[in-house]
C-alpha positions in Angstrom: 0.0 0.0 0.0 3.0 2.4 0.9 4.4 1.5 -2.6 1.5 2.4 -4.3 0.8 5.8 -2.1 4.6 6.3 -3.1 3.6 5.7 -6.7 0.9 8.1 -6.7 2.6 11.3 -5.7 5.7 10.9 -7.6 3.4 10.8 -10.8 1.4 13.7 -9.3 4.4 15.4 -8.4 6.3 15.0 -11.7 2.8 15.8 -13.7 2.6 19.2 -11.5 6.4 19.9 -12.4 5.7 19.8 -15.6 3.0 22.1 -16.0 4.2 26.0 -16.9 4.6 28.4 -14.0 3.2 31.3 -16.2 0.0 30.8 -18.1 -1.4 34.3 -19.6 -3.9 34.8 -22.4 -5.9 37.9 -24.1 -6.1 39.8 -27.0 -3.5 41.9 -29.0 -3.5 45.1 -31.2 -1.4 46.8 -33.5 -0.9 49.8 -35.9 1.5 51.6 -37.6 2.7 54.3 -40.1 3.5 51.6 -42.6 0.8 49.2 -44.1 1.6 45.4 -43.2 -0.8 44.2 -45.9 0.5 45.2 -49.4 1.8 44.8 -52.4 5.7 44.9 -52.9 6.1 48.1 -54.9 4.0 49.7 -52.5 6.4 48.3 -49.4 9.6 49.3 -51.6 8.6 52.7 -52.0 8.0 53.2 -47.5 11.0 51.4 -46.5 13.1 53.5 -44.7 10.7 56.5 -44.9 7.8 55.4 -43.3 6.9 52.9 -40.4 9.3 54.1 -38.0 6.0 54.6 -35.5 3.8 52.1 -34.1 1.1 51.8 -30.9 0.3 48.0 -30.0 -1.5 47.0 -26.6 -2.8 43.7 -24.8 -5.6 42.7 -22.5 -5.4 40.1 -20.8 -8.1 37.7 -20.4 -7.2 35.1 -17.7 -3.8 34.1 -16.1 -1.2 35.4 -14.2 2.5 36.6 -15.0 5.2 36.1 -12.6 3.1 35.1 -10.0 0.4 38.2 -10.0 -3.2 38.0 -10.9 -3.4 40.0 -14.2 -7.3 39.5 -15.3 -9.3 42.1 -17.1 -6.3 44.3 -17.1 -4.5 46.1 -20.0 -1.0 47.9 -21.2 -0.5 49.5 -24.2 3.0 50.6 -25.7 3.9 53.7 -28.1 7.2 53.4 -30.0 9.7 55.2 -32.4 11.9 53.7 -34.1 15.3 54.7 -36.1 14.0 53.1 -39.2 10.7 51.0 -40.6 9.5 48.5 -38.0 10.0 45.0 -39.4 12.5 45.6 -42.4 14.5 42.7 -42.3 17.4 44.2 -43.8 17.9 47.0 -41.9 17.9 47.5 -38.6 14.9 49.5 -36.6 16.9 50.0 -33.8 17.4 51.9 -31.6 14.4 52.3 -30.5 12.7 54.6 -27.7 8.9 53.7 -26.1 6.5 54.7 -23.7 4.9 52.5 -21.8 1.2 53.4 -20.7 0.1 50.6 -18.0 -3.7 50.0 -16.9 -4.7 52.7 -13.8 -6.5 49.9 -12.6 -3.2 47.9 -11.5 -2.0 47.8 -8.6 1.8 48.5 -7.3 2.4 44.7 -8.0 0.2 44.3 -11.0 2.0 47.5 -12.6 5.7 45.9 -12.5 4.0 42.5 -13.7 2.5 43.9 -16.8 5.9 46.0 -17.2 7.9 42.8 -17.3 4.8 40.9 -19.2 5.4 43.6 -22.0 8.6 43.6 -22.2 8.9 40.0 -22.5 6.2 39.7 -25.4 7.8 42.5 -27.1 11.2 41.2 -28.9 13.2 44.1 -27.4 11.3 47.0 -28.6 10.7 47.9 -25.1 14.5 47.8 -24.4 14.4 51.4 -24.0 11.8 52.9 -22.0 11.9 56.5 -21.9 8.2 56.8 -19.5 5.4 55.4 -17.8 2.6 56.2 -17.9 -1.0 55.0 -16.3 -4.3 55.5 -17.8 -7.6 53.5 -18.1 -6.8 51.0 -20.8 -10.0 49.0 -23.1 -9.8 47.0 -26.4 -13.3 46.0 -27.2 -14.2 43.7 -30.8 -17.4 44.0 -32.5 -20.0 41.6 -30.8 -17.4 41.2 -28.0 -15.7 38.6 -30.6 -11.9 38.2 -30.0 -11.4 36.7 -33.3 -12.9 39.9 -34.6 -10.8 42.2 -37.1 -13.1 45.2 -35.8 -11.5 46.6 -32.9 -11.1 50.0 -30.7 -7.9 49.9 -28.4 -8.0 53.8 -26.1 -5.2 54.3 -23.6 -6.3 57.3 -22.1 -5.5 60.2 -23.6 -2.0 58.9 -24.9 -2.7 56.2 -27.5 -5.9 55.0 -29.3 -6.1 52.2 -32.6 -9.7 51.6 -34.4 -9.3 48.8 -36.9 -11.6 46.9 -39.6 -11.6 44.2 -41.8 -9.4 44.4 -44.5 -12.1 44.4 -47.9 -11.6 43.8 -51.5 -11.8 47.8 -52.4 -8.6 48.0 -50.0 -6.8 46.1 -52.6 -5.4 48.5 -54.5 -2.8 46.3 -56.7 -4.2 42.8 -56.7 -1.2 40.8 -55.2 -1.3 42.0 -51.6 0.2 39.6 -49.1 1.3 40.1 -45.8 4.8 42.0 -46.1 5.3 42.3 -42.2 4.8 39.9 -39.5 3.4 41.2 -36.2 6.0 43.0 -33.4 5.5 40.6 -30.7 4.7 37.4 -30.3 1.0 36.7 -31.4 -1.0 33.1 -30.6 -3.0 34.3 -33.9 -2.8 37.9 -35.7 -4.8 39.0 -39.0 -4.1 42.0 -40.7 -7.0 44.9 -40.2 -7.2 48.3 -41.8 -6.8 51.0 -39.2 -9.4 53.8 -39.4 -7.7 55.5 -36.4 -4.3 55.5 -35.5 -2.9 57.8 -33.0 -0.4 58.3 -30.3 -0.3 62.0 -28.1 2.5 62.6 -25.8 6.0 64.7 -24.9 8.2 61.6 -24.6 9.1 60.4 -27.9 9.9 64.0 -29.5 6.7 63.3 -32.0 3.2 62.9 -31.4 1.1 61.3 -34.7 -2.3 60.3 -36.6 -2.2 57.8 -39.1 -5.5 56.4 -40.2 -7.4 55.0 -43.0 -3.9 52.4 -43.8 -4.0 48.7 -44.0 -1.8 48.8 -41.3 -2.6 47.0 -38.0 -2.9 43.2 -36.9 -5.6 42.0 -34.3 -5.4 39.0 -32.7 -4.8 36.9 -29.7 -1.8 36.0 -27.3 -0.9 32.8 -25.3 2.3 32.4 -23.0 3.4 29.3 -20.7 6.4 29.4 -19.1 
């Protein structure tokens, strides 16, 4: 009987080992000055002048991150860039960002969904020049996730109001996706963005950029 007792929690004990520590998931939302959907004369004719700016922003559904309780809360991020976002043959860095973290958070909350968004972000939150903390929504049409129409506010720092992307948006007939989405994505689509805007003094430029197909929605899953 002690065998079998002995039996029992090592298999429970190595099954519990071997789920992951972290388990976060939510939805994700992007724009920025350079379309992601289209053609490649269109692409060749921004690089390196355009796409340099981009807002993105998560909220997260269920889980935790290191530990802390991050439900129903949001942070959104604001960065520029020394060259276009996503060029694979040039670098975009350096690259400076604010960081604009749900109001709702607490003390510990706030550092979690700091480090939560700079681990998602493949190091384009390196360089944080501010904080800042604001209420934070990203509502989808018919409370769908898996919804290309989205609204993402941050206050009065950073907004993104996206669409599906329809066949009058193509404007050469052999659109693809040219740039994949700045963090790491469980599922993104590309969206046209009817609104586009970041306001603020710590990036040295403040911008609009609608009515581009330029954004991704989409979902997020991370285990650790």
């Amino acid at each position: 009987m002690k065998s079998i007792f002995t039996l029992a929690f090592s298999a429970s004990f190595l099954l519990g080992a071997g789920l992951p520590a972290t388990q976060i998931r939510g939805a994700y939302v992007e724009a920025r000055t350079a379309d992601v959907f289209t053609g490649p004369c269109f692409a060749n004719s921004e690089v390196g002048l355009v796409g340099d700016l981009a807002v993105f922003g998560w909220k997260i559904e269920k889980g935790s991150y290191e530990g802390v309780n991050l439900e129903g809360l949001g942070v959104v991020a604001a960065v520029k860039a020394s060259s276009t976002l996503g060029d694979v043959h040039h670098t975009s860095y350096p690259v400076k960002s604010v960081l604009i973290i749900d109001e709702k958070a607490n003390v510990e909350q706030r550092q979690a969904l700091q480090n939560f968004a700079k681990r998602m972000s493949k190091d384009l939150l390196h360089n944080i020049v501010r904080v800042e903390y604001a209420p934070i929504s990203l509502t989808f049409e018919n409370n769908n996730v898996h919804s290309s129409k989205a609204t993402l506010k941050a206050g009065k720092f950073a907004a993104i109001e996206t669409r599906p992307i329809f066949d009058g948006d193509h404007l050469c007939s052999n659109e693809l996706v040219w740039y994949q989405p700045l963090t790491d994505v469980e599922h993104a689509m590309p969206a046209y963005a009817l609104a586009h805007s970041y306001k603020g003094d710590a990036l040295g430029t403040t911008w609009s950029s609608p009515e581009k197909r330029s954004a991704f929605v989409g979902t997020f899953q991370y285990n650790d």
